[in-house]
C-alpha positions in Angstrom: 25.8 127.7 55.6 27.9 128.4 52.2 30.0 131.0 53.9 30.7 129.1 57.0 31.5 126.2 54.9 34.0 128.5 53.0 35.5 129.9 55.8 35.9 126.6 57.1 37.6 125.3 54.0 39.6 128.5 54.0 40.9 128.0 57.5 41.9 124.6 56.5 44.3 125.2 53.8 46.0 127.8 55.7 46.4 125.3 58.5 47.4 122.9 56.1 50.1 125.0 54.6 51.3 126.6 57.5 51.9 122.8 59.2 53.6 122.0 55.2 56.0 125.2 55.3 56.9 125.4 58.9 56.7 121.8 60.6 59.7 120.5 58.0 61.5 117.5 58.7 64.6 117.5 60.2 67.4 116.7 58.8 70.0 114.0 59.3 73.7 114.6 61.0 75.1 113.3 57.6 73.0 116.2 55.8 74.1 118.9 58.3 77.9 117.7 58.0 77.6 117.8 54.0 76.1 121.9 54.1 79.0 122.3 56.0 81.2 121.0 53.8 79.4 123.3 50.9 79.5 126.2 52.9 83.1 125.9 53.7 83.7 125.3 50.4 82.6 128.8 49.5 83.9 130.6 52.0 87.2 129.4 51.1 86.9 129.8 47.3 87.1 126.3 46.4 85.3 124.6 44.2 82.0 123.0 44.2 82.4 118.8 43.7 79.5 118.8 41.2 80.0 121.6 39.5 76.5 122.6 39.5 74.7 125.9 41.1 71.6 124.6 43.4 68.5 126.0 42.8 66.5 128.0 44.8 62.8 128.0 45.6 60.6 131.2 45.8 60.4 130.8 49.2 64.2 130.9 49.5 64.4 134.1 46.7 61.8 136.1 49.4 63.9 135.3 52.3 66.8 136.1 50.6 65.6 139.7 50.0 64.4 140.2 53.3 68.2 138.8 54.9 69.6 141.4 53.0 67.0 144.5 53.2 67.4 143.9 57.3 71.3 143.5 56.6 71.7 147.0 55.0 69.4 148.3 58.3 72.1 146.3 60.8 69.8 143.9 61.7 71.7 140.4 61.5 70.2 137.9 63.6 73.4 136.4 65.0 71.8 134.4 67.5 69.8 133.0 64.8 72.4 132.1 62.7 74.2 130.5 65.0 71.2 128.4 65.8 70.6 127.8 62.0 74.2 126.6 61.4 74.3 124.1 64.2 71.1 122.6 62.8 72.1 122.2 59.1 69.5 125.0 58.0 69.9 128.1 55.4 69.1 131.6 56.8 67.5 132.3 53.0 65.3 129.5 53.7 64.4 130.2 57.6 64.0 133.3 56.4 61.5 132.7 53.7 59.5 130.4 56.5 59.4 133.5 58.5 57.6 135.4 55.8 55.2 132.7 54.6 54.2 132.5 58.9 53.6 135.7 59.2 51.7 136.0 55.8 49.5 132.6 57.4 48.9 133.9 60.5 47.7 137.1 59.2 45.4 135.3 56.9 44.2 132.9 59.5 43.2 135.2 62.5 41.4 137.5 59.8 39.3 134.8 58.7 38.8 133.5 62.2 37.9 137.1 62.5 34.9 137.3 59.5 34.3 134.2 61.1 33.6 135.3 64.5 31.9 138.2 62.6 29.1 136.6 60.4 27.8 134.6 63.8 27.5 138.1 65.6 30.9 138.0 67.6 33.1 141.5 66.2 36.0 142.3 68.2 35.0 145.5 69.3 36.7 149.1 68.4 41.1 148.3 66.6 41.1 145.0 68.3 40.2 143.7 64.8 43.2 145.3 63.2 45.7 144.6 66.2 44.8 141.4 66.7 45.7 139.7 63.6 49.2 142.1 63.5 49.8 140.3 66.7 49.0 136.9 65.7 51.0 137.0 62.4 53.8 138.3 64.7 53.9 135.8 67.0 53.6 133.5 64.1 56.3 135.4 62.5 58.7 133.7 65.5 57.8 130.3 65.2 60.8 129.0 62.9 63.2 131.0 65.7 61.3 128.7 68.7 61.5 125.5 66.7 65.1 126.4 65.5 66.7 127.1 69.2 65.0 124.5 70.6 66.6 121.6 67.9 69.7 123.7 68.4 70.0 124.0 72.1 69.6 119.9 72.1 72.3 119.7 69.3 74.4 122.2 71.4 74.2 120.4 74.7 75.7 117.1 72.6 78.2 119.2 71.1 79.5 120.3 74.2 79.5 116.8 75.6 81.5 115.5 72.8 83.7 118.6 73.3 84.8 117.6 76.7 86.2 114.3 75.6 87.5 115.4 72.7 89.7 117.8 74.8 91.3 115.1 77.1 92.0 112.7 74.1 94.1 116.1 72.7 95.4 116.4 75.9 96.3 112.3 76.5 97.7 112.5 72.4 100.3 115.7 73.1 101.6 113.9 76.7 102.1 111.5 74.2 105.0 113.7 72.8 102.6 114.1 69.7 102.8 117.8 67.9 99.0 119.8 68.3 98.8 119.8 64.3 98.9 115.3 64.7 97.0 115.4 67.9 94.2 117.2 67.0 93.1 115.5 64.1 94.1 112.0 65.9 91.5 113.0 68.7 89.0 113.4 66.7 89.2 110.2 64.5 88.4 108.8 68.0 84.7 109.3 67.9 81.8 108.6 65.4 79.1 110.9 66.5 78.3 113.6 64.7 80.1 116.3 66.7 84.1 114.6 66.2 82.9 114.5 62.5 82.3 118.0 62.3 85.4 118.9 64.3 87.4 116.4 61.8 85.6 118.1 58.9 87.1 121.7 60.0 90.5 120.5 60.7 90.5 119.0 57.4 89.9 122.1 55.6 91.7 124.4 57.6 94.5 122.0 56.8 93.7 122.2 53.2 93.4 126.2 53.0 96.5 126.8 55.2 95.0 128.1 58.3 95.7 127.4 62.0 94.0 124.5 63.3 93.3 126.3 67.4 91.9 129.2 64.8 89.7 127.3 63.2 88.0 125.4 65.9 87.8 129.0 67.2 86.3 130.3 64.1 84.0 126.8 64.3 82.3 127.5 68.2 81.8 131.6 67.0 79.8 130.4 64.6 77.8 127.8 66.2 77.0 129.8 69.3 79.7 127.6 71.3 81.3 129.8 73.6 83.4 127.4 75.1 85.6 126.5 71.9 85.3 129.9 70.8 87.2 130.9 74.1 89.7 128.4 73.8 90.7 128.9 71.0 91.9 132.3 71.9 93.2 130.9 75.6 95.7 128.6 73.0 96.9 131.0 70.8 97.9 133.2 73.8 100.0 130.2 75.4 101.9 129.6 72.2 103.6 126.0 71.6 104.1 125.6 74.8 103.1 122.1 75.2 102.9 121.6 79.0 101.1 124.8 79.2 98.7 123.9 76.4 97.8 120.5 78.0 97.1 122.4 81.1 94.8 124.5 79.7 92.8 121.7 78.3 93.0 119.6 81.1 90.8 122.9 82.8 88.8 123.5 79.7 87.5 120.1 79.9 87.2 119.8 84.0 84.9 123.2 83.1 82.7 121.6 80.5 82.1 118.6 82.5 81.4 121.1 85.7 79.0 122.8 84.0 77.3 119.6 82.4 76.8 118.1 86.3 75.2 121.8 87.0 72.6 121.7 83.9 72.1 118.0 84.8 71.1 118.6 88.3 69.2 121.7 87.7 67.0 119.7 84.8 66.5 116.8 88.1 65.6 119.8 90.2 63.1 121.0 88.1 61.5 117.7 87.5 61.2 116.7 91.1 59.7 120.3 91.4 57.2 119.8 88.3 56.8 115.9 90.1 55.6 117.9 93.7 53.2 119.8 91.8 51.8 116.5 90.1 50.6 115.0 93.7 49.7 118.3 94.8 47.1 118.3 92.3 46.0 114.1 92.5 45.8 115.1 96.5 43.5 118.1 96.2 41.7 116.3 93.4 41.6 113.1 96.0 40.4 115.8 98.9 37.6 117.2 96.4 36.4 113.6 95.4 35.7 112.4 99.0 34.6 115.5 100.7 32.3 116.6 96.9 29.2 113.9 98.7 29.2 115.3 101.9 29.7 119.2 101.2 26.2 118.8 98.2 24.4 117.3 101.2 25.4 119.7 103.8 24.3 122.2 100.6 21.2 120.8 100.1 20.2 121.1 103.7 
């Protein structure tokens, strides 16, 4: 009873601080806009506004050595990062989660193991060596599911907001307004958090000297949005031709919007498919709850 009751409180705490390290709260579009701001603050040498380094925790430190043992091997988790950027995260810190998973599910499944193996139930032959390396693997991945899945919501506003913010350009340069006034006009427009992000990298590619179109490029590279990233490009190959540029937003946008209604009635699709299934089920279970009396009497018979 003493070593069940300490495996039980063992299992427990690794629960406990697996749900504590992994399931962190989310944070705030304010937050996420004002680690942008820091991180484009060092990428373009300026700065910091308080003057003060930020510390790290150990679990940063560990992830930070792993980010740059797998860099030196050419491992660099761009999907990942893009992922982590859009959702206000640090890869040191993701990272570090990673580790401290993999470290808890290893830990876990072997005492769910001794467990298994006190009450007579051993794995038989290397299944109790394979199966916790799978486990803590699998657990390993957990920060990448919960990351793509925040970011793939994040992304779908973004590119929302995107498709607006591209006809408001467009409206603002038939207006005989220059791109380097009607950018930054367009996106004073809005209050969600994608226009304030888009207004935050104007602004410092304004302050640092840098073309605007490049930046917004620069901006959907590293967010994982392909659709400014490609623009971008499309722009700086028209040149400041104005009806030219307006033309190609005018189809940027009509594409975004296109493939919104696509995603939109492929998520409906899905739903009236997962609905089907639903009365499928309550009608066989209906079928199986009339006919249950007569089939146990034919039975008993």
């Amino acid at each position: 009873m003493i070593g069940l009751a300490s495996i039980g409180a063992i299992l427990g705490a690794l629960i406990w601080t697996l749900v504590w390290v992994v399931a962190r709260p989310r944070p705030s579009a304010v937050v996420v806009l004002g680690r942008y701001d820091a991180r484009h603050q060092r990428t373009l040498g300026l700065p910091d506004l308080d003057g003060i380094e930020r510390q790290t925790s150990w679990q940063e430190r560990l992830g930070k050595r792993l980010t740059l043992a797998l860099n030196a091997r050419g491992v660099r988790f761009t999907t990942l990062r893009q992922d982590i950027a859009l959702t206000g995260r640090d890869i040191d810190a993701v990272m570090g989660r990673k580790l401290v998973a993999f470290a808890a599910g290893l830990l876990l499944s072997a005492a769910v193991l001794v467990g298994f193996s006190r009450l007579g139930l051993a794995l038989p032959g290397d299944a109790g060596v394979i199966v916790p390396l799978v486990i803590a693997v699998l657990f390993f991945f957990l920060p990448d599911i919960e990351a793509r899945s925040e970011a793939q919501a994040r992304r779908r506003d973004f590119k929302r907001a995107l498709g607006a913010y591209l006809d408001l350009v467009r409206l603002e340069m038939a207006g005989s307004a220059a791109p380097a006034e009607a950018l930054p006009n367009a996106a004073r427009v809005g209050a969600g958090w994608p226009l304030a992000l888009i207004r935050d990298t104007l602004y410092q590619a304004t302050t640092a000297g840098r073309d605007q179109w490049a930046a917004l490029a620069d901006l959907g590279e590293r967010i994982g949005v392909a659709e400014l990233r490609d623009l971008g490009g499309l722009l700086r190959l028209v040149g400041q031709d104005g009806a030219q540029v307006r033309d190609t937003l005018a189809a940027r946008a009509a594409s975004i919007r296109s493939q919104e209604l696509a995603e939109a009635e492929g998520q409906a699709s899905e739903r009236d498919q997962s609905m089907s299934m639903a009365q499928l089920l309550i009608g066989f279970g209906f079928i199986v709850f009339i006919g249950y009396p007569a089939i146990a009497v034919v039975l008993q018979l």
